[in-house]
NUVOMAR-959096 format. One record per residue: x, y negated, z of N, C-alpha, C in turn; residue in three letters. Coordinates in pm, whole numbers, plus 50000, padded with zeros to 5 digits. Layout:
XYZXYZXYZala
...
! end
This chain:
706837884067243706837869867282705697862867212unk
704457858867301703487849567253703957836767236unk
703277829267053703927818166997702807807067112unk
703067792467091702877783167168701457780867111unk
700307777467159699147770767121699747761866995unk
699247761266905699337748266789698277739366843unk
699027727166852698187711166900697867705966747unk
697897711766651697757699466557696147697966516unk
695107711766602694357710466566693267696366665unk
694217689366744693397679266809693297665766740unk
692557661966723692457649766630693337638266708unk
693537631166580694577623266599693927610266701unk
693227608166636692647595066697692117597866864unk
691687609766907691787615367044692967614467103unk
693947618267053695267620167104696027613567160unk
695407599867010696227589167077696007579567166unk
694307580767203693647576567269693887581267418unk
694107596867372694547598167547695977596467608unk
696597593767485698497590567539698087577067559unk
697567567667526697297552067601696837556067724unk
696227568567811695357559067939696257571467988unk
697077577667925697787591768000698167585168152unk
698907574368159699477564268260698557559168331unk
697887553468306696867549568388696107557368501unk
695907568068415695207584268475696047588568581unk
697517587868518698267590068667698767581968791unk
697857569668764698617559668889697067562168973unk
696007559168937695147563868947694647576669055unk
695017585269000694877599369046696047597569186unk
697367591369183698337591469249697957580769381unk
697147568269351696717560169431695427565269524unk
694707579269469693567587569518694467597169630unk
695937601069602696037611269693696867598669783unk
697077591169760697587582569866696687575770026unk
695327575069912694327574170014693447584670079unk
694147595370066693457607470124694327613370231unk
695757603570237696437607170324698037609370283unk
698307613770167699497620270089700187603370093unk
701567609670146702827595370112703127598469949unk
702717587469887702927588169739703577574369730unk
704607571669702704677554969683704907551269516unk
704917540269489705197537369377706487544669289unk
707587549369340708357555269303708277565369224unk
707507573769313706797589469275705987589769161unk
705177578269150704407576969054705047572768919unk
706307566368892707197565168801707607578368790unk
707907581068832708647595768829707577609868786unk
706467605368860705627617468768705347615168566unk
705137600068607704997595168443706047598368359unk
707387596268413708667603168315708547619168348unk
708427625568435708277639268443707187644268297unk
705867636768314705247642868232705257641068074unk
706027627168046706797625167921707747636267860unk
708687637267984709727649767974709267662367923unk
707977665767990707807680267977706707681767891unk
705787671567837705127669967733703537674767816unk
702807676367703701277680367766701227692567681unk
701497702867761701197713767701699727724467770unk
700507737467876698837740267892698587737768049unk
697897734468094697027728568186697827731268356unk
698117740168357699347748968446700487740368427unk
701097740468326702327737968328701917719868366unk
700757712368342700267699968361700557701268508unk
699817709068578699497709268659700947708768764unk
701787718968772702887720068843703747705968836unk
704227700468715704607688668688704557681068804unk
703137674068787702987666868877702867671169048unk
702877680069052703237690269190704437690269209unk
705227693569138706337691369193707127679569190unk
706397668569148707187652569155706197649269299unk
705167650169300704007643169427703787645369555unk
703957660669570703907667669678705427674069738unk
705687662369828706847663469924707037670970038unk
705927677170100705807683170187704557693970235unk
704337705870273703647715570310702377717770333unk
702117711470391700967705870430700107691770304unk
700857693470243700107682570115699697690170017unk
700217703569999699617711569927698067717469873unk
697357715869977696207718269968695157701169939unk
695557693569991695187682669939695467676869769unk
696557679269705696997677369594696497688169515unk
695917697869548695027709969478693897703169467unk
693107702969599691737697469532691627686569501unk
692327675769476692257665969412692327667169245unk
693627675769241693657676969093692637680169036unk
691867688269056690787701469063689527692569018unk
689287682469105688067672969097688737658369024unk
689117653769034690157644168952690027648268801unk
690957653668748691107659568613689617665268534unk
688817671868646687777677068567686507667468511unk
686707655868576685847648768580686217635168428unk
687327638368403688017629868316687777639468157unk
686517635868095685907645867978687037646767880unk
687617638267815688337635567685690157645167729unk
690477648967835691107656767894690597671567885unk
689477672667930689377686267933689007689467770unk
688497682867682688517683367552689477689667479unk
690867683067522692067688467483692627694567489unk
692517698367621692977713367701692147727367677unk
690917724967644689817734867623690227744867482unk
690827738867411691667744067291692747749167283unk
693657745967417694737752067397695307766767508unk
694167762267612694557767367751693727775067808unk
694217784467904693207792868007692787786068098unk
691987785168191691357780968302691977772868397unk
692227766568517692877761368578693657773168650unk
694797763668720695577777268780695167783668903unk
695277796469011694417802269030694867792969151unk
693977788469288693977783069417694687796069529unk
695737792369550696787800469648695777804169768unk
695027792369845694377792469996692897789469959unk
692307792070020690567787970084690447774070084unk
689457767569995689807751170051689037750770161unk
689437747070213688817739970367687937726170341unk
686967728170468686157716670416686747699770453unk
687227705270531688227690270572688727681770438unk
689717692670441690017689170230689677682770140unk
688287690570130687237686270047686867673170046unk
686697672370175685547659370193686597646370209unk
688337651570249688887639970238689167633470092unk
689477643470038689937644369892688667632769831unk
687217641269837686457630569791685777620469863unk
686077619569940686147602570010687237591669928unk
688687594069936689767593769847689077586369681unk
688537594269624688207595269483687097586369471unk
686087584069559685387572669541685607561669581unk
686467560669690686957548269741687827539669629unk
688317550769554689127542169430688727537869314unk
687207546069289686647545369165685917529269154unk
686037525969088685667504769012684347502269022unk
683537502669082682047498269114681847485269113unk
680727477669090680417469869073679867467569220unk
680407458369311679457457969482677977450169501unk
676877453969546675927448469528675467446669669unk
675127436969682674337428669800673517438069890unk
674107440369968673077448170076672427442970185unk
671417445970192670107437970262670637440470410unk
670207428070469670557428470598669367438870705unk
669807442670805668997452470875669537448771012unk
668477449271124668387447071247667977462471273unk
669667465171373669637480171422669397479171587unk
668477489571642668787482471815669597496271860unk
670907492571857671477501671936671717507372083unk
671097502272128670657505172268670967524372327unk
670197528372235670637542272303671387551572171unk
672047544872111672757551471988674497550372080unk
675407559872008676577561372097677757551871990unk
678817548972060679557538871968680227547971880unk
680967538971796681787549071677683057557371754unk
683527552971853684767558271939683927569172047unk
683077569172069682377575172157681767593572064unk
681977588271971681257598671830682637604071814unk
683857594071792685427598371725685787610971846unk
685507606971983685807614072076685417627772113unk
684157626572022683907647772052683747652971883unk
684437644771789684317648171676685407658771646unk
685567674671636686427681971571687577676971546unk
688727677971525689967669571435689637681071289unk
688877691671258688877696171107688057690871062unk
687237684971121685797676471045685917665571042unk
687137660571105687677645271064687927638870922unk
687487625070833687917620970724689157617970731unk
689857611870637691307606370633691127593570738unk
690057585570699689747569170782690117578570923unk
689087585870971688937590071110690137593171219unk
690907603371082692177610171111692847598171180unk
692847584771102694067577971135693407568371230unk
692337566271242691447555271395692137567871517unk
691727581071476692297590871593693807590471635unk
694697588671542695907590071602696057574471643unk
695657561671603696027548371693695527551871865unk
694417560571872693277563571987694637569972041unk
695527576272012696287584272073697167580472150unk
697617566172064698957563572077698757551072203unk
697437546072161696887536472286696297546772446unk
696467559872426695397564472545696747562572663unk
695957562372726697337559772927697307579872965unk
698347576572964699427585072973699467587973143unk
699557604173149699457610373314700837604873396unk
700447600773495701337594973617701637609973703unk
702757625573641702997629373686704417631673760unk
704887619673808706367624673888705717628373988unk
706717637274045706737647574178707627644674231unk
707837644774405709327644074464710257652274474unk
711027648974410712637656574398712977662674569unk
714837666774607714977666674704715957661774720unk
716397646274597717047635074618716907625274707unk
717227616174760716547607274812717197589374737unk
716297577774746716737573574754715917558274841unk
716977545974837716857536974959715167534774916unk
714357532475041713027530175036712447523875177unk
712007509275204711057504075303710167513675376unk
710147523175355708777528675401709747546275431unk
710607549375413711297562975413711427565475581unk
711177581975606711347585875727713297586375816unk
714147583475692715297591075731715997574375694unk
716997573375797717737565875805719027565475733unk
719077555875650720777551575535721707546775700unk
722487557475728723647551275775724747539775698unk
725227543475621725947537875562725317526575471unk
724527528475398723887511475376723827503975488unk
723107508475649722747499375751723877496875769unk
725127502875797726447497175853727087489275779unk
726767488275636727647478475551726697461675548unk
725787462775576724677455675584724977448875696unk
725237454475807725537448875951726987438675921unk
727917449675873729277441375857728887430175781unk
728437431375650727867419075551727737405975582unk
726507410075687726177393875739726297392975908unk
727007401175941727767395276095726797403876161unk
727327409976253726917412976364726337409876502unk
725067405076569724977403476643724157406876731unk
724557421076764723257428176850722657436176808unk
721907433276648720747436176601721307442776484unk
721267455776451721277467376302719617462776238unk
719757461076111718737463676036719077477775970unk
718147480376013718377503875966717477500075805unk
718247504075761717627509175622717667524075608unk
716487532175500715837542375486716097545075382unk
715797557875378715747569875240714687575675257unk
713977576175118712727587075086713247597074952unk
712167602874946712147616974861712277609574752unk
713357607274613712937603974462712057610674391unk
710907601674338709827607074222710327611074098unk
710087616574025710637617673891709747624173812unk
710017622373660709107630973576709397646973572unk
709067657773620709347666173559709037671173404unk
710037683273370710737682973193708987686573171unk
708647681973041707427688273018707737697472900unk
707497708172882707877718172770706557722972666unk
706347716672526705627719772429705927731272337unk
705027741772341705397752872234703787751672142unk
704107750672068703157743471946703047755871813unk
701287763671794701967776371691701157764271584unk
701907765971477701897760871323701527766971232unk
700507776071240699907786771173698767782771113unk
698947788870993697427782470927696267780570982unk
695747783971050694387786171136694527771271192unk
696247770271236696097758771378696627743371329unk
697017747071193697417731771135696877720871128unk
695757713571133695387703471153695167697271334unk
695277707271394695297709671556696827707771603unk
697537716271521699037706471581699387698171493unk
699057695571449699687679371359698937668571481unk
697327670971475697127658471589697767657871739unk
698317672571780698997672971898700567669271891unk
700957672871826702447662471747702427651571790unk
701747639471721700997625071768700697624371897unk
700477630171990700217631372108701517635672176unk
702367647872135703907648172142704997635072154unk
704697627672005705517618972010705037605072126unk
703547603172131703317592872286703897594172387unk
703927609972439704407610272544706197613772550unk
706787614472425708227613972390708817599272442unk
707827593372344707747576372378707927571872537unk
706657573072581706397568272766707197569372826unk
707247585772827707487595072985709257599472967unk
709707602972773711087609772815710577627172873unk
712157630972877712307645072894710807655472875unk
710917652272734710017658572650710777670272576unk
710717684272573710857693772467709897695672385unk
709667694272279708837703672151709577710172104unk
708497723372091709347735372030708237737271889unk
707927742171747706967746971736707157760971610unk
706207769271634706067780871586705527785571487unk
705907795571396704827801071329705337817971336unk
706527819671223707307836271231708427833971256unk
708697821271301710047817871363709877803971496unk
710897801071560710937792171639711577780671591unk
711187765371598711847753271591711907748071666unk
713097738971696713167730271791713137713271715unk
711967710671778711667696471689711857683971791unk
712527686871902712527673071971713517660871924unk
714417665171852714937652871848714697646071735unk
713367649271633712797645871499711607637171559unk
710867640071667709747631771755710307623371831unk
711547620271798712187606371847712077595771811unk
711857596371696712037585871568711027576471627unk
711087561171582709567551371662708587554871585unk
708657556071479707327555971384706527570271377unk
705477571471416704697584871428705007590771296unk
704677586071184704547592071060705877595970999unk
707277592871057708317593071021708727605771100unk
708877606271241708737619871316708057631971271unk
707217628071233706317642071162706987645671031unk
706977637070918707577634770823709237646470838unk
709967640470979711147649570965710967659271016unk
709937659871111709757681871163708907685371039unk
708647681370931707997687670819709417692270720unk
710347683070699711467687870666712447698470714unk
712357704270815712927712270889712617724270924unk
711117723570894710257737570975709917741270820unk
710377751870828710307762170693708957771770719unk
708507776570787707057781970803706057777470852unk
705727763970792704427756170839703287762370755unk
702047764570783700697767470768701107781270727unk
702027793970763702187805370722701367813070845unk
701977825570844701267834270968702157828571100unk
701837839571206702437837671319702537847571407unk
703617849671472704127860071561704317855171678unk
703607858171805703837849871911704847852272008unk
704577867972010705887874472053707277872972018unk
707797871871898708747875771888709027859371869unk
708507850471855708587832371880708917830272077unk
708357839072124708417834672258709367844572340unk
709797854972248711197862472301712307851372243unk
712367846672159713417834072110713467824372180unk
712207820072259712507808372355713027813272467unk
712367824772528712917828672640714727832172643unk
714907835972517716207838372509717277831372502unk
716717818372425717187810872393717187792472486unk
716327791272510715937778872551715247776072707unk
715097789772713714197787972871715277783272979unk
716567789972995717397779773090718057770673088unk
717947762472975718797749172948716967736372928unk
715577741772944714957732672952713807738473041unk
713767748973113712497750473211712847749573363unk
713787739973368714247738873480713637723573569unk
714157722673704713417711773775712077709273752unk
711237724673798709617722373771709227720873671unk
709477725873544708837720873451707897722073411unk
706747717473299705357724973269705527724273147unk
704897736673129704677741472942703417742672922unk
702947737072774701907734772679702007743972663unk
700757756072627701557767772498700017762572410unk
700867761272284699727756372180699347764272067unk
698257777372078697817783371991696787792972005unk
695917797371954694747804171888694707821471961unk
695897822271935696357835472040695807848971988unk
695777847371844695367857771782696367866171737unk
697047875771804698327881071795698517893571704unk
699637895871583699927907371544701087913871572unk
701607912171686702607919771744702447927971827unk
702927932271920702557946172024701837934972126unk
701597943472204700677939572346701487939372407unk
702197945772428703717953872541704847940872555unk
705207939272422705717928572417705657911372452unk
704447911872366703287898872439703307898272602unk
703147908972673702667911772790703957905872854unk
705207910972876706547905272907706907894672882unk
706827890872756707507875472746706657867872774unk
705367866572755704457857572863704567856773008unk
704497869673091704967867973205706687862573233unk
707457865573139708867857973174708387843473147unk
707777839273069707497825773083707147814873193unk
706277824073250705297818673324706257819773455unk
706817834273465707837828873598708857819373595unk
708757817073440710197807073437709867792073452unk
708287788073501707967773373485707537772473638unk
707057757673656705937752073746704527753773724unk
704597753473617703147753073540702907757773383unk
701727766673352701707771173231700267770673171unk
700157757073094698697754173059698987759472911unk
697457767572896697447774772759696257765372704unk
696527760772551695627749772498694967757272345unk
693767761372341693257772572270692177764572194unk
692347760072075691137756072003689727763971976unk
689637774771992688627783371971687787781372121unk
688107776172242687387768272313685937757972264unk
686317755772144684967746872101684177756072047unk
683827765272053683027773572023682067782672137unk
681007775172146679987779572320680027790572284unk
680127801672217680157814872198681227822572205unk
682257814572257683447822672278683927830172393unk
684147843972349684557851372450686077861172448unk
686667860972525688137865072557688217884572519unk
688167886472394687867900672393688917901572217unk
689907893272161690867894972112692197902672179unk
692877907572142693787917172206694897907472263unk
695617898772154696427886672207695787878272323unk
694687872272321693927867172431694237874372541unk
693357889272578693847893072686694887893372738unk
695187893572688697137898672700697447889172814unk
696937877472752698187863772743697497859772898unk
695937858072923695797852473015695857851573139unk
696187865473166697027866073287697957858973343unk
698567856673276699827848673303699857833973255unk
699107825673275698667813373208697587806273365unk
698267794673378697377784573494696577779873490unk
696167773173348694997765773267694707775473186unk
693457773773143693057774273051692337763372960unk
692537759572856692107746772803691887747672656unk
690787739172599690607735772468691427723672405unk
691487719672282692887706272206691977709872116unk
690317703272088690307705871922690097689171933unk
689607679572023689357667471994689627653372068unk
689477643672040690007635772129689807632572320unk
688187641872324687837643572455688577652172517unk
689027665272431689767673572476690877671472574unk
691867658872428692837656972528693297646872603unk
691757639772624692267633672723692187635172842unk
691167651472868690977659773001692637665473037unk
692947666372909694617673872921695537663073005unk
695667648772973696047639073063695657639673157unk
694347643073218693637643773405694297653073408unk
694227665973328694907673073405696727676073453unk
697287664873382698957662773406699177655673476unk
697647651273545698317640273621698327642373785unk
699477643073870700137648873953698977640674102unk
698357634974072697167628674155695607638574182unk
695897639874056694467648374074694547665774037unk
693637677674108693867685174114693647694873962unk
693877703873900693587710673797692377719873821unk
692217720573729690747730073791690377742973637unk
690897749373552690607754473439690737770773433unk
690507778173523690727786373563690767799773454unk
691957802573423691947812673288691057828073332unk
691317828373446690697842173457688967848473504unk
688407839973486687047833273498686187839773372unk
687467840273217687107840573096687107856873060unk
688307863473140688177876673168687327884773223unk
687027878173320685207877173421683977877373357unk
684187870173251682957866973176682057859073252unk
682817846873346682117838073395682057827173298unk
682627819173223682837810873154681417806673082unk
680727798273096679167796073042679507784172978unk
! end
């Protein structure tokens, strides 16, 4: 059993210098991941300050988890609350002073930071840091052939998005008009303009207001309606920042249209529709983050889409429905398998648009094993990495105009 670092060799007058701004450092640091995106409220931030009272300042790790496990509420905050700490803490000299004496290195980084991360994290960190603002000279720009900031937001990546961007993108979402797809049922109901005659309305109509001679015939037409739209969403590391913004786009059209399913995936299946109910976007997400136990893990597509089929395909792919399938399609399960439950899918809908982020890439070609597999059996083919993306995805739901994305084109090696 190794004895504990001895602290007594840190000078006093350091020490105590850094237990005065210890607090500060952490509202600070806590108000940085707030603006990088992380729900931190004032609460949390009490609570990390007694956490780290509690558990004292010992070595840099054990610093570190502390406040990890008071700050970071959810899955996906993980990697943001890494590189913050990371650049945060290191930058604070009279800290690493202290620690440099007692401790090994920082603790080791679980994932790859991503540059998204990065750049939100330090956007975050300067936006909070105390500058002095200085007068900036006025400038006459002629924008004439420069593109607007929404016009830029619209073919901008969602991984190369800042935190600001992230959230101008999801208002863009929640304001975009929504596809006008009802179809006619083989209901009918009363309609001015219908080929088929209401007996029984016209005859009560006649009795109503007296009879004399003259029936006013009233009509029946075909009822419009929404058909169910069915979302299968994979949640796999690769695709996490891609379904979180399609989520937001989930819950709009939860909002509008109704008879919405979300399902979403990673090595298991969830059913998240009645968590994208909630009014508040950030609150809906908030509860399918509570619920879905394999967010940003791997993913099995097969054995996710033998669970729907087994499970869910006849209580929601019914009355025409159309399914999203939302993922990357980079498969480690059999082919054999893949091969079947995709085609049970596809016979089990109206429509089966496959939404593939690796579409933004002019160099992409259909020569992954999951890819092939899948596209056979798929109506669309489509990209979801940005806001142009999806709002081609709305033309294309919308029951007016024709689809045109032809998956097997990509097998062809027509696709330019």
């Amino acid at each position: 059993m190794t004895d504990r670092p001895d602290t007594t060799s840190v000078p006093a007058a350091e020490a105590e210098a850094f237990e005065g701004r210890l607090a500060d450092n952490i509202v600070h640091f806590a108000r940085a991941l707030r603006t990088a995106g992380m729900r931190v409220g004032p609460g949390s931030v009490v609570d990390a300050i007694r956490a780290v009272e509690t558990a004292g300042i010992g070595e840099k790790a054990d610093f570190y988890w502390v406040l990890h496990s008071v700050l970071v509420k959810r899955h996906e905050d993980h990697d943001l609350f890494d590189q913050a700490f990371r650049l945060y803490w290191r930058k604070r000299a009279l800290l690493e002073r202290l620690m440099s004496q007692l401790l090994p290195p920082s603790p080791p980084v679980p994932r790859e930071d991503a540059e998204e991360v990065r750049s939100r994290v330090a956007e975050a960190l300067l936006k909070n840091e105390q500058k002095p603002e200085m007068p900036k000279p006025k400038r006459e720009i002629d924008a004439k052939l420069t593109l607007s900031s929404q016009e830029i937001l619209q073919r901008k990546d969602f991984e190369q998005m800042s935190a600001a961007e992230i959230a101008q993108a999801r208002q863009m979402i929640a304001r975009m008009m929504l596809p006008f797809d009802k179809v006619k049922t083989r209901r009918l109901e009363p309609s001015s303009r219908g080929r088929q005659i209401d007996l029984r309305r016209s005859l009560r109509s006649s009795i109503r207001g007296g009879s004399h001679g003259m029936i006013d015939l009233k009509r029946l037409a075909p009822s419009r309606k929404h058909p169910p739209l069915v979302a299968i969403c994979d949640i796999s590391g690769s695709m996490t920042q891609y379904s979180r913004m399609f989520l937001h786009f989930l819950h709009a059209l939860t909002e509008a249209r109704g008879r919405v399913h979300s399902f979403v995936f990673g090595t298991r299946l969830t059913n998240i529709t009645r968590q994208l109910k909630a009014r508040d976007p950030d609150e809906a997400l908030e509860r399918c983050s509570d619920i879905v136990q394999d967010w940003a893990g791997g993913t099995r597509i097969a054995t996710c889409l033998h669970a729907f089929n087994r499970d869910w395909s006849r209580r929601v792919l019914g009355q025409g429905a159309v399914v999203l399938l939302v993922t990357d399609g980079l498969e480690r399960d059999g082919r054999e398998e893949l091969d079947f439950e995709m085609d049970r899918l596809h016979r089990s809908c109206r429509r089966l648009i496959w939404l593939n982020p690796l579409l933004r890439y002019d160099g992409f070609e259909a020569k992954a094993a999951g890819i092939v597999t899948m596209l056979p059996h798929v109506d669309e083919f489509r990209t979801i990495h940005n806001l142009g993306a999806m709002a081609d995805l709305v033309r294309a739901l919308d029951a007016r105009r024709p689809g045109g994305a032809d998956p097997m084109r990509w097998l062809r090696g027509e696709a330019a």
